[in-house]
Steps between C-alpha positions, in 0.01 A plus 500: 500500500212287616485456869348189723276778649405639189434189338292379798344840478373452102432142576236659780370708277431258183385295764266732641405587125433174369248462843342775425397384163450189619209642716358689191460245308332275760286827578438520149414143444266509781354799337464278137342231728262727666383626153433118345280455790319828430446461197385182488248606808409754262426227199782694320774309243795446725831337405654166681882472453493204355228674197636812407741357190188286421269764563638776251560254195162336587263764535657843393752385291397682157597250277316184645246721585413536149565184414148431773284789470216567253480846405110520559447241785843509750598170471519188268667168456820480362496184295851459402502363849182341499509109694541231229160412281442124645608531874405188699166468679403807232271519219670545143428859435655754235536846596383802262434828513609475871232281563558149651263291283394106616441244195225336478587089437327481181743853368809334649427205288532675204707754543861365568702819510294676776815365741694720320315790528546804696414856521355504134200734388115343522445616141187351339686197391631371803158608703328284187704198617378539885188363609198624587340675766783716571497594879703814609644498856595861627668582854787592717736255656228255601429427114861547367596243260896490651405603857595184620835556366573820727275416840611221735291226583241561164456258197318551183212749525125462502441539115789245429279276720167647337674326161552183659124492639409516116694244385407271769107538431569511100393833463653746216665838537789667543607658784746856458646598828584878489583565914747729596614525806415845666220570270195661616149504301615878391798283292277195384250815336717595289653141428165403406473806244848451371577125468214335581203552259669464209524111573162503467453300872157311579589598906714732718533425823663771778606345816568861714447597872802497703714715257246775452460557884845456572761719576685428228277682297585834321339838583521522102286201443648402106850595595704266726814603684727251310422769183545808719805353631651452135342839366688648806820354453501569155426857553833496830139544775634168649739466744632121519474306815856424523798664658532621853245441717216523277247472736598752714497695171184409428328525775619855584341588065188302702508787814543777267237402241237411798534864610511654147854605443598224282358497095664176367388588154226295477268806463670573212372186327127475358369187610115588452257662733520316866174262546218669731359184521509225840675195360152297498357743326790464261470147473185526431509727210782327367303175487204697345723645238635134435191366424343742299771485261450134505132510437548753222767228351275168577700373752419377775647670812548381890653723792603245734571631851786314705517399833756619730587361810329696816302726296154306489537195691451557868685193642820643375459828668748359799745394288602840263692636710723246519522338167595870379732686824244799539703595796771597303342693229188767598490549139404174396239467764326792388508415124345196646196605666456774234463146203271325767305794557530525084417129463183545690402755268557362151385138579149725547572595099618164400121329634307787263663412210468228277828485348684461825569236723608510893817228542585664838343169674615264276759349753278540808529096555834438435808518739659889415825302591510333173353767268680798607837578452613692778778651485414660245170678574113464533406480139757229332362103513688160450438233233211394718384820496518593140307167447223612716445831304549304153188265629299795561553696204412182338205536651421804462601446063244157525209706674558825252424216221826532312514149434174356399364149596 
């Protein structure tokens, strides 16, 4: 028979039970906490609450990821999902072969059906429709045809405004946007090998800087971690980011690995031999490499280096630091004065050679406030901005003589 006492006796207990686990889990959750803020100190992925459904079907999920990822480059456009062919304020463009292509008037005149276009192969009968020159744009995020689509506060891109600057000064050509975000030179070398000199192209143009100094680039410089992440998940390497606290998880793999007692099976992948070189140097080379091939090809080739806010120009010096929260990430502020120190180095290469061209100063007049975006970080520009570069590369086409008078 169940007493008063012994009922107020198990009621202390479950009581004293249920506070106990009460002050776990709050220890525990502190403990989860603690680790997001390590990791992100540490420039490590970590997890938000709100991202961790988004975060495995976004980036690990194995399915989607292959629906995004290009065996030989990490990453590409997945056009069933491409924005609409004539979006307002946007040049009519078709998109093949993963490039993002801009009509010249006198094509679109002709050709009707381009607005129904999309994602079809440039095989010698549609290139023989497209006018001539044919001018190549290459580049990460800053170039990429649909990066206004995924960054807040961008529109269009400089090439898309390269195309307009043609048709405004009736001059011919074609412009083929082939940006991707994330892509260093490394990526746009073997782009330009595999899809690019078949079209037989009059110019390439890369637009690089920020990417290949960055932190975001690979110690295997031709394999990104969107790959290894797939190649690891398909192979049961990867551990997803979901489930109970997976930072804490995380970050603990983070501790172990640091002091050598973790091997997360990455080892057990062969991604190439790891670069010896300094990322300028890299740059460099890759630039080199670029141009050879395009001089070997006839085509003309241009290495464009980008400007990035606080890197060159010294009236912005004052302001890094708080345009990108330094204080809160001693990772970022050292991948930071390693690219300026890197900047200064390869804008020393960029004045020897011929073939490339120095943009780093190109907004040194304007208000930052209305070129940069922000929030985002140092490298990515606004309309405004993407104008501005599409006048100078202009520029820099007219002086090389591509257009004759």
């Amino acid at each position: 028979m169940i007493t008063k006492d012994r009922l107020k006796k198990w009621s202390l207990n479950l009581l004293a039970v249920l506070i106990g686990l009460g002050m776990a889990s709050v220890f525990l959750l502190g403990l989860e906490f603690f680790a997001q803020y390590q990791l992100k100190r540490a420039g490590q992925p970590f997890r938000t609450f709100a991202s961790y459904k988004t975060a495995v079907a976004g980036r690990l999920g194995l399915s989607m990821s292959l629906d995004s990822m290009d065996p030989l480059l990490g990453h590409q456009w997945d056009i069933t999902v491409a924005p609409p062919n004539l979006v307002k304020n946007h040049l009519p463009f078709i998109v093949a072969d993963r490039f993002k292509i801009y009509l010249s008037k006198s094509v679109r005149d002709k050709w009707e059906e381009h607005s129904r276009m999309v994602d079809i192969r440039l095989t010698p009968e549609v290139l023989a429709k497209l006018e001539r020159p044919f001018i190549i744009a290459l580049g990460g995020s800053t170039t990429d045809p649909f990066g206004e689509y995924h960054i807040d506060g961008r529109e269009g891109s400089w090439p898309e405004e390269l195309a307009r600057l043609l048709e405004d000064n009736n001059k011919p050509g074609t412009i083929f946007n082939g940006g991707v975000l994330g892509y260093v030179t490394a990526q746009e070398l073997l782009k330009l090998l595999r899809d690019t000199l078949e079209m037989e192209p009059n110019v390439v143009i890369s637009y690089d800087g920020f990417n290949d100094f960055s932190y975001y680039t690979a110690d295997y410089q031709y394999v990104r971690d969107h790959q290894v992440n797939v190649y690891k998940k398909m192979l049961g390497m990867l551990e997803e980011p979901s489930g109970i606290f997976p930072n804490l998880r995380a970050y603990s793999k983070f501790l172990l690995k640091k002091r050598g007692k973790n091997n997360d099976g990455r080892e057990k992948l062969y991604l190439g031999r790891k670069p010896t070189q300094t990322a300028e140097e890299r740059l460099a080379r890759n630039w080199k490499l670029m141009h050879a091939i395009c001089e070997a090809s006839g085509i003309r080739y241009y290495g464009v280096l980008q400007p990035v806010f606080g890197i060159v120009k010294p009236a912005d010096d004052e302001h890094v630091g708080d345009q990108w929260n330094f204080a809160d990430n001693p990772k970022k502020i050292e991948a930071f004065r390693l690219m300026r120190s890197g900047y200064e180095k390869i804008c020393e290469t960029v004045e020897s050679r011929e073939y490339l061209a120095d943009f780093t100063m190109i907004f040194a007049d304007e208000d930052d406030k209305s070129i940069y975006i922000f929030d985002h970080d140092p490298a990515h520009v606004s309309l405004k901005g993407n104008r501005i570069i599409a006048e100078n590369m202009y520029r820099l086409l007219t002086n090389g003589g591509l257009w004759l008078p």
